[in-house]
Structure formats: structure tokens, C-alpha cells
N, CA, C, O and CB atoms as a CASP TS submission, in Angstrom:
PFRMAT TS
TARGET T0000
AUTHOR 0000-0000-0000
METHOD Language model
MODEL 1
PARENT N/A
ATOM      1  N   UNK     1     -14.344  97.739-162.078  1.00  0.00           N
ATOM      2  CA  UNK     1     -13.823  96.522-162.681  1.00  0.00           C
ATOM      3  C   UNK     1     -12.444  96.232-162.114  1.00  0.00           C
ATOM      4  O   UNK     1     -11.767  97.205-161.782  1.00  0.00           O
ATOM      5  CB  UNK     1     -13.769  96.646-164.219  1.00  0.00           C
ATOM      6  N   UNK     2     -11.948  95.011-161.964  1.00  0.00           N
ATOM      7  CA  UNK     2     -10.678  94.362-161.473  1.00  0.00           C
ATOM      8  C   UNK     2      -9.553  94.464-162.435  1.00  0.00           C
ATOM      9  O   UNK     2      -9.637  94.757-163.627  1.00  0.00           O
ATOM     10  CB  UNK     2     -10.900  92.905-161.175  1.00  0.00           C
ATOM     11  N   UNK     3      -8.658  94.226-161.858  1.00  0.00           N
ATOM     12  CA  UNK     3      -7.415  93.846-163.161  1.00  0.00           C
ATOM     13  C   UNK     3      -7.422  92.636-163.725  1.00  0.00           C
ATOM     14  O   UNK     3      -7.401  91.523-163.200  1.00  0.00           O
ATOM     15  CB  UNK     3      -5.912  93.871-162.719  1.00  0.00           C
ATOM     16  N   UNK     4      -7.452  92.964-164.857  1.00  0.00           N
ATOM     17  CA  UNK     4      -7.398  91.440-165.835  1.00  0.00           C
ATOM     18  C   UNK     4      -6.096  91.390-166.322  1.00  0.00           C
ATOM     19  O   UNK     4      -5.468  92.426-166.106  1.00  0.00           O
ATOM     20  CB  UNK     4      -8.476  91.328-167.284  1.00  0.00           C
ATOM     21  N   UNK     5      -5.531  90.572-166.872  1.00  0.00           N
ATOM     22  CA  UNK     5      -4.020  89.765-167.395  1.00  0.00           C
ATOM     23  C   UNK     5      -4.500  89.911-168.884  1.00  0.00           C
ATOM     24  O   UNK     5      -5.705  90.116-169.027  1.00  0.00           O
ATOM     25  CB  UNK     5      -3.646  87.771-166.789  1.00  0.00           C
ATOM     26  N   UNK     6      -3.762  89.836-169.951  1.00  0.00           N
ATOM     27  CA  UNK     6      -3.880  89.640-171.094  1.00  0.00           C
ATOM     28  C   UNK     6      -3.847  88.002-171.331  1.00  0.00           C
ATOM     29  O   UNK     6      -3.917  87.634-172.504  1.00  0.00           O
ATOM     30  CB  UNK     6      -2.901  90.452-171.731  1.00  0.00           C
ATOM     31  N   UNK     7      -3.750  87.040-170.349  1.00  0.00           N
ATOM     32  CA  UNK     7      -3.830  86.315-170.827  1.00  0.00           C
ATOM     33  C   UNK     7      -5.461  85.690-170.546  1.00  0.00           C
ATOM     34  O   UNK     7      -6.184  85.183-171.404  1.00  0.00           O
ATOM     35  CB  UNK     7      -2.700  85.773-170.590  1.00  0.00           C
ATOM     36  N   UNK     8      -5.690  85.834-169.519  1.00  0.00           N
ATOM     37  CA  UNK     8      -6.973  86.066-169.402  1.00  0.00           C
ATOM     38  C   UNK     8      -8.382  86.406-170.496  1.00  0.00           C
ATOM     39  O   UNK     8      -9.509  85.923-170.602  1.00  0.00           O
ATOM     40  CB  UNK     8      -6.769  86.928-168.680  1.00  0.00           C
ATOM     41  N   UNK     9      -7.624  87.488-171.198  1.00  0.00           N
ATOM     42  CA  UNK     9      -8.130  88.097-172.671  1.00  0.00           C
ATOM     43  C   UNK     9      -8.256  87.128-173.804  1.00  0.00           C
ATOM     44  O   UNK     9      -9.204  86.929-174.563  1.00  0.00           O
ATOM     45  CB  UNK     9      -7.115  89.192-173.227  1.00  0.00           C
ATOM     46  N   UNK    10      -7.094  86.583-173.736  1.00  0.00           N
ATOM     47  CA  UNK    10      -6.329  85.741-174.988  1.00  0.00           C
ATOM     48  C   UNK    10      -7.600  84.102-175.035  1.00  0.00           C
ATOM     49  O   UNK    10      -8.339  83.618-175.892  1.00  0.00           O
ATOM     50  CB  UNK    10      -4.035  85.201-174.318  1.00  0.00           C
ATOM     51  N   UNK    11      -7.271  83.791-173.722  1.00  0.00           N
ATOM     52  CA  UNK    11      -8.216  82.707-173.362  1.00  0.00           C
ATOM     53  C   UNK    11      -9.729  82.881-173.855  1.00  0.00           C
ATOM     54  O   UNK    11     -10.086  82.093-174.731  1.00  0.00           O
ATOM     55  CB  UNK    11      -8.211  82.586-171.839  1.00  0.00           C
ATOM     56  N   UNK    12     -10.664  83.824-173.393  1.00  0.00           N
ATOM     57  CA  UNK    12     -11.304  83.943-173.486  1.00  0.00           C
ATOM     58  C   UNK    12     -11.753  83.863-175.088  1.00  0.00           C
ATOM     59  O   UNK    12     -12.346  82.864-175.494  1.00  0.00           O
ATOM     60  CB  UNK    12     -11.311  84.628-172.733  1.00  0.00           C
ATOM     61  N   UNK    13     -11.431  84.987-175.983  1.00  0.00           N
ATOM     62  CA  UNK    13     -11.396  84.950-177.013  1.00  0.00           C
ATOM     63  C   UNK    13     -11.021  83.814-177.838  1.00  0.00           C
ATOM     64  O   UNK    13     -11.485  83.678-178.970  1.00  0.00           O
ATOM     65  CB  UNK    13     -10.914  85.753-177.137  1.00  0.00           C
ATOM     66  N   UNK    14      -9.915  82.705-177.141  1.00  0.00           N
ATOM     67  CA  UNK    14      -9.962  81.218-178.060  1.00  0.00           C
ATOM     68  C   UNK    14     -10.923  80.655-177.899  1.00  0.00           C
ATOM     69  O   UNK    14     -10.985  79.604-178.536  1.00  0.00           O
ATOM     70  CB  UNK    14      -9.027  80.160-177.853  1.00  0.00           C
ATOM     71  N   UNK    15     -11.975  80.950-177.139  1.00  0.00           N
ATOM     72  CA  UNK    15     -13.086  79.752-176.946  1.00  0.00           C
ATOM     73  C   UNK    15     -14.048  80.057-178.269  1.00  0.00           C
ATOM     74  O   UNK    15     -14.841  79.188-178.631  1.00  0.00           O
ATOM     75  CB  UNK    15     -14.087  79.871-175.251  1.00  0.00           C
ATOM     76  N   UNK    16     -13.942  81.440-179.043  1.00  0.00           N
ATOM     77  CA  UNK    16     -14.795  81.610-180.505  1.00  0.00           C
ATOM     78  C   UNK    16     -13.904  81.804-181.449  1.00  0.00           C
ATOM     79  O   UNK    16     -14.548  81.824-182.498  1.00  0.00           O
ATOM     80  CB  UNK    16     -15.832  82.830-180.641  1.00  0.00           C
ATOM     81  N   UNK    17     -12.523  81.996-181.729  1.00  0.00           N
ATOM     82  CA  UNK    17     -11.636  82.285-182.218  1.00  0.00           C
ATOM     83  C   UNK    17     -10.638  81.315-182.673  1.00  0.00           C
ATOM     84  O   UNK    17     -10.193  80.578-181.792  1.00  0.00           O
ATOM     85  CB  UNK    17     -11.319  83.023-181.580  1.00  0.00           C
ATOM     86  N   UNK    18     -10.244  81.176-183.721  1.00  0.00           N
ATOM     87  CA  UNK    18      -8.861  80.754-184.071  1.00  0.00           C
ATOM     88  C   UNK    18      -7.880  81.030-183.362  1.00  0.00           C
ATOM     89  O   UNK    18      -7.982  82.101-182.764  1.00  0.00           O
ATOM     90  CB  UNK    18      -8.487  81.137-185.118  1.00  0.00           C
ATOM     91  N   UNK    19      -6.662  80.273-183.150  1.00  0.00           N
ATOM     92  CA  UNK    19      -5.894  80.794-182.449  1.00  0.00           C
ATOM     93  C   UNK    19      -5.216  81.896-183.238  1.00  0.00           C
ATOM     94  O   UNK    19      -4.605  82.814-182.691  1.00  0.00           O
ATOM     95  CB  UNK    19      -5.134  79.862-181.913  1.00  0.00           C
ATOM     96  N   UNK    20      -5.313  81.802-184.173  1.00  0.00           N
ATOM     97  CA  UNK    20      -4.184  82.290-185.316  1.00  0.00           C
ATOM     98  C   UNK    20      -5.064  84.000-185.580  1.00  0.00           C
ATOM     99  O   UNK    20      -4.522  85.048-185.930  1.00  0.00           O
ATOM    100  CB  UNK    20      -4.132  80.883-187.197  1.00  0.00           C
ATOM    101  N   UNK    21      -6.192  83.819-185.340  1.00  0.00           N
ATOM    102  CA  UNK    21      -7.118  85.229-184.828  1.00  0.00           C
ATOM    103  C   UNK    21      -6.965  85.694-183.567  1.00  0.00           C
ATOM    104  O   UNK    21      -7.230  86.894-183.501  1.00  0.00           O
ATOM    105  CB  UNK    21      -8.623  85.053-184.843  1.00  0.00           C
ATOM    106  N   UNK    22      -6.622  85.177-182.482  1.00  0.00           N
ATOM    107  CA  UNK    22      -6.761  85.613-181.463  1.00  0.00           C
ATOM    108  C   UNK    22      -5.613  86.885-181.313  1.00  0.00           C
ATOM    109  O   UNK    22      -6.212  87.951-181.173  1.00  0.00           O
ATOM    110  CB  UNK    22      -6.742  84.478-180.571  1.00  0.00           C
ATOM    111  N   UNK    23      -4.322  87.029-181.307  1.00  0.00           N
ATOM    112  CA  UNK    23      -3.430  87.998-181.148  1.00  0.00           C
ATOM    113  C   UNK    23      -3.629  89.449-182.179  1.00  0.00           C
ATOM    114  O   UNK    23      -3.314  90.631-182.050  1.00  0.00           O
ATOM    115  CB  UNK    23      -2.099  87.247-181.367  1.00  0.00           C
ATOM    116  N   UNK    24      -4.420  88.530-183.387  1.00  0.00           N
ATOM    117  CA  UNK    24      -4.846  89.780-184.090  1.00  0.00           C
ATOM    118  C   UNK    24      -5.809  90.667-183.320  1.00  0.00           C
ATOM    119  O   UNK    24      -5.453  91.807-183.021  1.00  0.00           O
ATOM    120  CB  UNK    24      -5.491  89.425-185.387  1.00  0.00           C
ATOM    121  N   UNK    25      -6.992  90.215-182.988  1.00  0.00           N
ATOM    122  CA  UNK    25      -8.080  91.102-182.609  1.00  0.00           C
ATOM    123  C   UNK    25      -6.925  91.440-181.125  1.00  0.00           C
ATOM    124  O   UNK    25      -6.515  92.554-180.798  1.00  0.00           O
ATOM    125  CB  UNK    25     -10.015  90.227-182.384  1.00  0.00           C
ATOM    126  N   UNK    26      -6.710  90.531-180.653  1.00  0.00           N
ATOM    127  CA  UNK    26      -6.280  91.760-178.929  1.00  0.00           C
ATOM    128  C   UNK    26      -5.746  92.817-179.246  1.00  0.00           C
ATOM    129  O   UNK    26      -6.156  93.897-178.819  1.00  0.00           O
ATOM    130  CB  UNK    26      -5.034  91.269-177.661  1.00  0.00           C
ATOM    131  N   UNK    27      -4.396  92.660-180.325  1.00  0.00           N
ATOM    132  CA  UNK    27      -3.423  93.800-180.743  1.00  0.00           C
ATOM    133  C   UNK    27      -4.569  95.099-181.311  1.00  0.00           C
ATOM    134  O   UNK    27      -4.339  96.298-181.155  1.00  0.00           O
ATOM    135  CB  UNK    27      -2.190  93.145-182.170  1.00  0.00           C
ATOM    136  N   UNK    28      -5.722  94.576-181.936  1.00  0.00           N
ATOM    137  CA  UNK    28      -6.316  95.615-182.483  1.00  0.00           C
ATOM    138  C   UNK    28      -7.542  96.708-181.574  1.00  0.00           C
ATOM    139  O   UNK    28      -7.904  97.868-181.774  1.00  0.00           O
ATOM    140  CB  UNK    28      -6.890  94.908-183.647  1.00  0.00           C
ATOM    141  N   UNK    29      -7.892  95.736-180.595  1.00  0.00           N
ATOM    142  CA  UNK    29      -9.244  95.930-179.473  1.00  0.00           C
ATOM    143  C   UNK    29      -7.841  96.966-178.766  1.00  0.00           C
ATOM    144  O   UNK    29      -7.915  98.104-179.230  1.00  0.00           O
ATOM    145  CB  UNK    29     -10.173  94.006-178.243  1.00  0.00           C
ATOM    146  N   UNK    30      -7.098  96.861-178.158  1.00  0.00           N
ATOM    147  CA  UNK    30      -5.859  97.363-177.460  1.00  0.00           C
ATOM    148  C   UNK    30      -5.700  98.158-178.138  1.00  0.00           C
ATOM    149  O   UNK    30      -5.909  99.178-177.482  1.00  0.00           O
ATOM    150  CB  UNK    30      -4.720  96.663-177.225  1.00  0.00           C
ATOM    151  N   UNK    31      -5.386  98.475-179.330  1.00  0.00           N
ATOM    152  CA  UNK    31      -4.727  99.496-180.033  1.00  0.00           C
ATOM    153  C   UNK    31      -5.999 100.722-180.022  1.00  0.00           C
ATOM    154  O   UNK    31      -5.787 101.893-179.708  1.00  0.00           O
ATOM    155  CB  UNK    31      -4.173  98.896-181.666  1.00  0.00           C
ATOM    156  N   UNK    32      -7.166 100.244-180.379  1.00  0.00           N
ATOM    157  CA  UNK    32      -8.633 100.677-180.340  1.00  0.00           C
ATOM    158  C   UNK    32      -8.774 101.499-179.299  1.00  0.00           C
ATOM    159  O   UNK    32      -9.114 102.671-179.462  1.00  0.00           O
ATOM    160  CB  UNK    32      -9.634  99.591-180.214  1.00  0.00           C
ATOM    161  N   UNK    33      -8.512 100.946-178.038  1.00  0.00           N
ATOM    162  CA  UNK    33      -8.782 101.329-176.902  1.00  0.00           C
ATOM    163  C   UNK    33      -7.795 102.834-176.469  1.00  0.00           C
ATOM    164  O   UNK    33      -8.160 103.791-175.786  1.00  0.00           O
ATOM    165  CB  UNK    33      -8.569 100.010-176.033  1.00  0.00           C
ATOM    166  N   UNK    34      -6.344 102.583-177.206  1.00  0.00           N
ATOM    167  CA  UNK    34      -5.627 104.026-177.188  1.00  0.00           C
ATOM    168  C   UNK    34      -4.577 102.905-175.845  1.00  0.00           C
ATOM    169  O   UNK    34      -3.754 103.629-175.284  1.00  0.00           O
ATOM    170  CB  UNK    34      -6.930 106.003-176.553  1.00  0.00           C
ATOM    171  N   UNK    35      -4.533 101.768-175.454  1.00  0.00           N
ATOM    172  CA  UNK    35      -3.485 101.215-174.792  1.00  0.00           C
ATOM    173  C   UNK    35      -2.114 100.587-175.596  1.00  0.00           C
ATOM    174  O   UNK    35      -1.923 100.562-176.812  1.00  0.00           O
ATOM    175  CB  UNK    35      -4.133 100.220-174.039  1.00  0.00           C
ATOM    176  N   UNK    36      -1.437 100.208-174.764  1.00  0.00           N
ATOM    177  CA  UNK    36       0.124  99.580-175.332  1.00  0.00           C
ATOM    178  C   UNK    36      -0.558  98.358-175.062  1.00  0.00           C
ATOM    179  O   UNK    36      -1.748  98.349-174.746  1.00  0.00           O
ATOM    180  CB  UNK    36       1.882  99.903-174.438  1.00  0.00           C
ATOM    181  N   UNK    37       0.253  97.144-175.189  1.00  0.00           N
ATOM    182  CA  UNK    37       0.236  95.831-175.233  1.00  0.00           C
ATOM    183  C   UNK    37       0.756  95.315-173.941  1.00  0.00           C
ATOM    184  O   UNK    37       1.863  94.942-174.328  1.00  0.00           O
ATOM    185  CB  UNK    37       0.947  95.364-176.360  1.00  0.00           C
ATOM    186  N   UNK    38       0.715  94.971-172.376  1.00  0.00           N
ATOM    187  CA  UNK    38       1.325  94.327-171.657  1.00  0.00           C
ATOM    188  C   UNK    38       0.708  93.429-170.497  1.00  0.00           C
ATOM    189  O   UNK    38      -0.521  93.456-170.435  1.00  0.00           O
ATOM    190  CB  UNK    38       2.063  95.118-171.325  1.00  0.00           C
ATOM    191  N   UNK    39       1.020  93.059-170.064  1.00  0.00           N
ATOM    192  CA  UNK    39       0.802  92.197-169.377  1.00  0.00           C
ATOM    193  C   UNK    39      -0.524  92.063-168.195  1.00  0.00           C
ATOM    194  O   UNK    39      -1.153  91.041-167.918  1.00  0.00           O
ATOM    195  CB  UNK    39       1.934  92.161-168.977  1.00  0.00           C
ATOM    196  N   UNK    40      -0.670  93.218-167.719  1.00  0.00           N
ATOM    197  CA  UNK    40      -2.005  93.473-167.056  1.00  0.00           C
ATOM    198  C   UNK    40      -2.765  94.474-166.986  1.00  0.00           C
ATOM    199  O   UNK    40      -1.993  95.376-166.660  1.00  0.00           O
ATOM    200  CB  UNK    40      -1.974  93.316-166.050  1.00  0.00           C
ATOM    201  N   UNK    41      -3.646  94.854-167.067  1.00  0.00           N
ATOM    202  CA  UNK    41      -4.940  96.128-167.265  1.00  0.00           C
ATOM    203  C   UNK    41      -5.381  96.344-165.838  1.00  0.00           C
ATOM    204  O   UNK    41      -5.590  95.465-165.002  1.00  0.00           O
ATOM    205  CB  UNK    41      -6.522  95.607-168.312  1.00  0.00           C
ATOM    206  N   UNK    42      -5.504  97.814-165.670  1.00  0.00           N
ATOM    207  CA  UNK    42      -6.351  98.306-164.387  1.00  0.00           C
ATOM    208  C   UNK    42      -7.683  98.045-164.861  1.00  0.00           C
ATOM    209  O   UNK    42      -7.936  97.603-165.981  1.00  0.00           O
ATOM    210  CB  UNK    42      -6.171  99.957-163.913  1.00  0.00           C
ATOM    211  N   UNK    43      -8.667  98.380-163.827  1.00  0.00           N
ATOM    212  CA  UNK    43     -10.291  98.100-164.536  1.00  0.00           C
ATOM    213  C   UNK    43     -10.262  98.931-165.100  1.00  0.00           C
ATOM    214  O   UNK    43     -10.571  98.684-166.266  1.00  0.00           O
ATOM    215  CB  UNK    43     -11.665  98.038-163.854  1.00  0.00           C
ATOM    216  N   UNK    44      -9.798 100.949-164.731  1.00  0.00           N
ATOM    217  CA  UNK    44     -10.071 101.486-165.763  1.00  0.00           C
ATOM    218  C   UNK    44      -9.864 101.424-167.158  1.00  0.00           C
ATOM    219  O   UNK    44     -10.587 101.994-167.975  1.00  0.00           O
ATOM    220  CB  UNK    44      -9.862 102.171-165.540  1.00  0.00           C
ATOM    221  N   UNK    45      -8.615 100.549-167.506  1.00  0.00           N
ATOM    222  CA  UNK    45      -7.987 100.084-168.959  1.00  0.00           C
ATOM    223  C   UNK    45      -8.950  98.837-169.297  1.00  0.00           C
ATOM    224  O   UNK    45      -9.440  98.670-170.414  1.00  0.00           O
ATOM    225  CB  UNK    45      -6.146  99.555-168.884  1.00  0.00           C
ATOM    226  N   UNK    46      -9.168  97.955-168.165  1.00  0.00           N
ATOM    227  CA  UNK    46     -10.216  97.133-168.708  1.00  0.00           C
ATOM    228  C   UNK    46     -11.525  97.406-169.311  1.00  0.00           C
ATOM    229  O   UNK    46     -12.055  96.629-170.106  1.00  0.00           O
ATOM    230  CB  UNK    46     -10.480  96.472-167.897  1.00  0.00           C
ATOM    231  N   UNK    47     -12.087  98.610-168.897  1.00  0.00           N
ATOM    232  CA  UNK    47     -12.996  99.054-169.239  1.00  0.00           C
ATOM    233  C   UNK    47     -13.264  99.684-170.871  1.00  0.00           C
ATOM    234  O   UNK    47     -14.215  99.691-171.651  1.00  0.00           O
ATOM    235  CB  UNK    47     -13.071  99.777-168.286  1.00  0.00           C
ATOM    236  N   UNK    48     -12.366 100.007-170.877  1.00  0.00           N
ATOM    237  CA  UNK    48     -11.889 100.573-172.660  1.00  0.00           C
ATOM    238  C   UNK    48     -11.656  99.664-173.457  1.00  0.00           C
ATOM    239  O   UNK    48     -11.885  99.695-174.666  1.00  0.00           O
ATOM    240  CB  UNK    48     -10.535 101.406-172.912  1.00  0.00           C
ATOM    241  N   UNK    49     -11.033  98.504-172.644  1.00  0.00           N
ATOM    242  CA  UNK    49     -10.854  97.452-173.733  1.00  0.00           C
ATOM    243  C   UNK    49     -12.232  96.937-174.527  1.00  0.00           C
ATOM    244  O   UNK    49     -12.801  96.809-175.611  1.00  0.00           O
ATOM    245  CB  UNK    49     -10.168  96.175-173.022  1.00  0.00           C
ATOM    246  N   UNK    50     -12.296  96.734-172.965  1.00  0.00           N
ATOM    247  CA  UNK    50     -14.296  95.732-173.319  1.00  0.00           C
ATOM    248  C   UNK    50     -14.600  96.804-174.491  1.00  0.00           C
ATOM    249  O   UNK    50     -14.532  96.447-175.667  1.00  0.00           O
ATOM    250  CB  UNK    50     -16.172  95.886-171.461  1.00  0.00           C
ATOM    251  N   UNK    51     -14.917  98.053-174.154  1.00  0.00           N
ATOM    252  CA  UNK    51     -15.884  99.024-175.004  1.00  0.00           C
ATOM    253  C   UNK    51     -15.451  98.445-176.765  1.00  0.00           C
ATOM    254  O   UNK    51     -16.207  98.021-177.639  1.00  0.00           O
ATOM    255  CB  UNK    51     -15.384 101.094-174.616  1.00  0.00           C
ATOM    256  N   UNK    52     -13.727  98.680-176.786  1.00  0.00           N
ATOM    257  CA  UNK    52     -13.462  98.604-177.805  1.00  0.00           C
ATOM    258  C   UNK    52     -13.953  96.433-178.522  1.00  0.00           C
ATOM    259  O   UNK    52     -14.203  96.094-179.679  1.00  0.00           O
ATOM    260  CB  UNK    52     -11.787  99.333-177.639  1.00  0.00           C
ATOM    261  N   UNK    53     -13.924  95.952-177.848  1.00  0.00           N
ATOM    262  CA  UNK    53     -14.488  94.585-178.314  1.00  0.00           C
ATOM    263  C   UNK    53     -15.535  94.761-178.418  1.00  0.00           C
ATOM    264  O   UNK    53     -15.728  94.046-179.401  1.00  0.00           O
ATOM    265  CB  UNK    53     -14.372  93.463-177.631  1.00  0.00           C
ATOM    266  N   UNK    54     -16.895  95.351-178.088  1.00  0.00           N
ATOM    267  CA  UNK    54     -17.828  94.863-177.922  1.00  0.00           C
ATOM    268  C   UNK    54     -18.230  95.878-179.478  1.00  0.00           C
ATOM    269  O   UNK    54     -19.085  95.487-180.273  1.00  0.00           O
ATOM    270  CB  UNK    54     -18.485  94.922-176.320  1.00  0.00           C
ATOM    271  N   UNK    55     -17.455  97.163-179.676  1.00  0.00           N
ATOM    272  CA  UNK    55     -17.304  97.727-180.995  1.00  0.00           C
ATOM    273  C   UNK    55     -16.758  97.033-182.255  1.00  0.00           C
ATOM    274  O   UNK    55     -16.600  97.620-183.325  1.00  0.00           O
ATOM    275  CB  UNK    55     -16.565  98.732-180.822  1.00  0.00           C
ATOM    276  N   UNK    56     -16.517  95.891-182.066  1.00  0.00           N
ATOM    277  CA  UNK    56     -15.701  95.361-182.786  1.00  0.00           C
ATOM    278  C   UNK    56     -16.955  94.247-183.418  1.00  0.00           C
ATOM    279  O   UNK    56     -16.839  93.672-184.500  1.00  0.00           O
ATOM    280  CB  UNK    56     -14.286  94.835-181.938  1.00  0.00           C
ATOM    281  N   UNK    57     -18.380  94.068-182.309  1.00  0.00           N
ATOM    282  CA  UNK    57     -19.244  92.931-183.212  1.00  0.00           C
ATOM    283  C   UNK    57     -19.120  91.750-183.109  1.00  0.00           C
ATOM    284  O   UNK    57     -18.066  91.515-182.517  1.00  0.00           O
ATOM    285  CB  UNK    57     -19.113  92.937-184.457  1.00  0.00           C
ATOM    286  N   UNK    58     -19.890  90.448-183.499  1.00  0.00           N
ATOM    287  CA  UNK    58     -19.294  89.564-183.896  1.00  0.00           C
ATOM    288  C   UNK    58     -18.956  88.331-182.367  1.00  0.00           C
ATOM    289  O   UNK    58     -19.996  88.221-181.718  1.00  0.00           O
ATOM    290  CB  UNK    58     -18.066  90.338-184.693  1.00  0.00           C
ATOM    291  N   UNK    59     -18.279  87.840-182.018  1.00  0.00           N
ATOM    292  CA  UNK    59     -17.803  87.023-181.282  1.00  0.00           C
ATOM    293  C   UNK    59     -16.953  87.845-180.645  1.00  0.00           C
ATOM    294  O   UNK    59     -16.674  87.690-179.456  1.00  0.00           O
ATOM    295  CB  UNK    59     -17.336  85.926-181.842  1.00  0.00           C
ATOM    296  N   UNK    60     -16.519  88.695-181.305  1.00  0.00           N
ATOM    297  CA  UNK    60     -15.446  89.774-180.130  1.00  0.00           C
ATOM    298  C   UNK    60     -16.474  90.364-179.039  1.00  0.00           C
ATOM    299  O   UNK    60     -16.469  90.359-177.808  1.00  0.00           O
ATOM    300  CB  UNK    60     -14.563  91.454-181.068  1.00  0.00           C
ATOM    301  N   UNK    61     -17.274  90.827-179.919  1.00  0.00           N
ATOM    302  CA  UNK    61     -18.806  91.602-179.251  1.00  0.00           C
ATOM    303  C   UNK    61     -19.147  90.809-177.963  1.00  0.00           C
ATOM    304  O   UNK    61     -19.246  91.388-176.882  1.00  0.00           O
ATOM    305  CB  UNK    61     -20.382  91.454-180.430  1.00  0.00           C
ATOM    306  N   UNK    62     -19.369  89.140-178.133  1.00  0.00           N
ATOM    307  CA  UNK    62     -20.365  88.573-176.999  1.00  0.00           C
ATOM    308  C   UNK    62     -19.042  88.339-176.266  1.00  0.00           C
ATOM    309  O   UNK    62     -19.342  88.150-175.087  1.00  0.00           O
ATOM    310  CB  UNK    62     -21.559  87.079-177.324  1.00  0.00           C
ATOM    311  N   UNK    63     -17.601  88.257-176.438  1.00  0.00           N
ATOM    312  CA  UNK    63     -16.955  87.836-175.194  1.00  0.00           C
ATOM    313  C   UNK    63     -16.783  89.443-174.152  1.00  0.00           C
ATOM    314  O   UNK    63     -16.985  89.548-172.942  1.00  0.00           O
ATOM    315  CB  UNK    63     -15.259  86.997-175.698  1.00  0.00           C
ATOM    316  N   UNK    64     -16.244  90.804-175.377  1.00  0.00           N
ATOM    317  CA  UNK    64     -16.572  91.501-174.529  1.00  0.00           C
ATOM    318  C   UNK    64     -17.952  91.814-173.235  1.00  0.00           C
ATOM    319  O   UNK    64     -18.017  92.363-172.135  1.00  0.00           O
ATOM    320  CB  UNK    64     -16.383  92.163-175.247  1.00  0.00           C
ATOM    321  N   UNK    65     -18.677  91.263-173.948  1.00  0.00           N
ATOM    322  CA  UNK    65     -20.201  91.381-173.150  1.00  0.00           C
ATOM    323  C   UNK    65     -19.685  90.593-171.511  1.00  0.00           C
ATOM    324  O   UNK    65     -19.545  91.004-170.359  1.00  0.00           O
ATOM    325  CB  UNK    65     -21.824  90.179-174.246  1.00  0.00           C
ATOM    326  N   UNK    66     -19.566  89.608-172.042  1.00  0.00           N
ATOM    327  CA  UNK    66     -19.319  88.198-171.020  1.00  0.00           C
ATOM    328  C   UNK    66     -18.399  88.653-169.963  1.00  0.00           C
ATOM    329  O   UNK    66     -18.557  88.499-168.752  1.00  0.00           O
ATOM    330  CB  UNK    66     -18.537  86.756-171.833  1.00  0.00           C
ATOM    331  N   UNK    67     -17.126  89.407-170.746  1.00  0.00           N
ATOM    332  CA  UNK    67     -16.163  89.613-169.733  1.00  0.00           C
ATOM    333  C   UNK    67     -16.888  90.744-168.895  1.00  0.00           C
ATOM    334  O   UNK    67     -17.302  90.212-167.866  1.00  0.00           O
ATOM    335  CB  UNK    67     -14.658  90.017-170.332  1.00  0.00           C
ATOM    336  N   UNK    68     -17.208  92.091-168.919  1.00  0.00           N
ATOM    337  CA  UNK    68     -18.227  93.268-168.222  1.00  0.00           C
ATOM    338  C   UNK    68     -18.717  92.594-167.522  1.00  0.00           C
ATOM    339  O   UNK    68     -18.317  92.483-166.363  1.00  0.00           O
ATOM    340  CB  UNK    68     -19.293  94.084-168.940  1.00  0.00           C
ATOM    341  N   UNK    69     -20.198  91.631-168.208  1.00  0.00           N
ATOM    342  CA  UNK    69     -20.873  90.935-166.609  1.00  0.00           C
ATOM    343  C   UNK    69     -20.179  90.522-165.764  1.00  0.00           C
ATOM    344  O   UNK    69     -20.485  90.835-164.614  1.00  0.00           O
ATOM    345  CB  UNK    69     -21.674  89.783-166.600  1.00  0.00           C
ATOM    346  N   UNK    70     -18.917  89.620-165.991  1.00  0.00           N
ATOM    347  CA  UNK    70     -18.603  89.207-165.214  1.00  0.00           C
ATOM    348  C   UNK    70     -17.584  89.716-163.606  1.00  0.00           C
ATOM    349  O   UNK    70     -17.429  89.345-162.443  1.00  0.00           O
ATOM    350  CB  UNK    70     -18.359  88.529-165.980  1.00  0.00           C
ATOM    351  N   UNK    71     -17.120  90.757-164.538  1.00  0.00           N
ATOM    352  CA  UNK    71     -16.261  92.302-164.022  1.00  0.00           C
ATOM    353  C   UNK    71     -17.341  92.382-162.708  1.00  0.00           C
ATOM    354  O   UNK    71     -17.270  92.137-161.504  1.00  0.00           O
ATOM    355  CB  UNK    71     -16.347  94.118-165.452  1.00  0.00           C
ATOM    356  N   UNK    72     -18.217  92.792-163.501  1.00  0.00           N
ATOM    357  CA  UNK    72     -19.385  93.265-162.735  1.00  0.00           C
ATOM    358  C   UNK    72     -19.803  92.708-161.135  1.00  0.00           C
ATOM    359  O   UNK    72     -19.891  93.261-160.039  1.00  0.00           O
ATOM    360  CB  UNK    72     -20.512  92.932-163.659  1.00  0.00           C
ATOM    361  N   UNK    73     -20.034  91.118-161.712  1.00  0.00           N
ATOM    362  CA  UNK    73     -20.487  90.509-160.648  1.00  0.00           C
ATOM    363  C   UNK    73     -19.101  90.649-159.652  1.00  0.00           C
ATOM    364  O   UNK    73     -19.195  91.262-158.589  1.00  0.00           O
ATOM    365  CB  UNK    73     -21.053  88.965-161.037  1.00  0.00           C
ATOM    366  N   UNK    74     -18.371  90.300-159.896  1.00  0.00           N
ATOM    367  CA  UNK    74     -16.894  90.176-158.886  1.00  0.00           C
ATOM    368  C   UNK    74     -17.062  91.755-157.455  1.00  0.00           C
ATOM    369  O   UNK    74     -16.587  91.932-156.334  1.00  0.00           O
ATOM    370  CB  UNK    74     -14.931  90.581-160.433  1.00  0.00           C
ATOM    371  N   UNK    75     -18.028  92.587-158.408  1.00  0.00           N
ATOM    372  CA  UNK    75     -17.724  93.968-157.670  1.00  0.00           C
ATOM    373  C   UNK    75     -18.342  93.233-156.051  1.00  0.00           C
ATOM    374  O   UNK    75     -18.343  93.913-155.024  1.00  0.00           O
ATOM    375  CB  UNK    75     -18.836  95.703-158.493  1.00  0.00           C
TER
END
């Protein structure tokens, strides 16, 4: 997987999300994952993230999904 941006993250997640939800779940998928909060993820950190969204269910669940395939295809 590539490096992703947190903002990248942030985006994604507003397209099912409140905005006013969105900083909650990252801070928590991130925290989940055993990372700090900053500005860009290796794939290996990306990879933990996803895990931890897609643990999370819900609309967190299908963007984590979305983001992996898409990880994926880029390879």
C-alpha cells in the first residue's frame, strides 16, 4: 500500500459522515490502530488504519473497504 495523507482519510469519510463525525472516528480508527495523529501514513500504517475502520462497521467499514481496493489497484 502507498502513503496516504490524513487528509485524504478525512475526505473520504465526509462523503458518509458528518463533518462534525468525521475527526471523531479518524482520532479513534488512529488511536485503534496504536498510531499518533499526523499528517501522512506509510502503507504499512495505512494498513492498520484500514484494519482498524473496517473494525469499526458501518460506513467506516465500506470506506475502509474502498480505500484497500483501491491501495491495491495503485500496486
Amino acid at each position: 500500500m502507498g502513503e496516504v495523507t490524513i487528509d485524504f482519510l478525512r475526505e473520504k469519510l465526509k462523503l458518509f459522515l458528518r463533518e462534525s463525525e468525521v475527526e471523531e472516528v479518524l482520532n479513534k480508527v488512529i488511536s485503534s490502530a496504536g498510531l499518533a495523529k499526523k499528517e501522512s501514513y506509510s502503507g504499512e500504517e495505512v494498513g492498520k488504519i484500514v484494519e482498524a475502520m473496517i473494525a469499526e462497521g458501518s460506513f467506516v467499514e465500506f470506506v475502509g473497504r474502498n480505500i484497500r481496493a483501491r491501495l491495491l489497484l495503485e500496486k
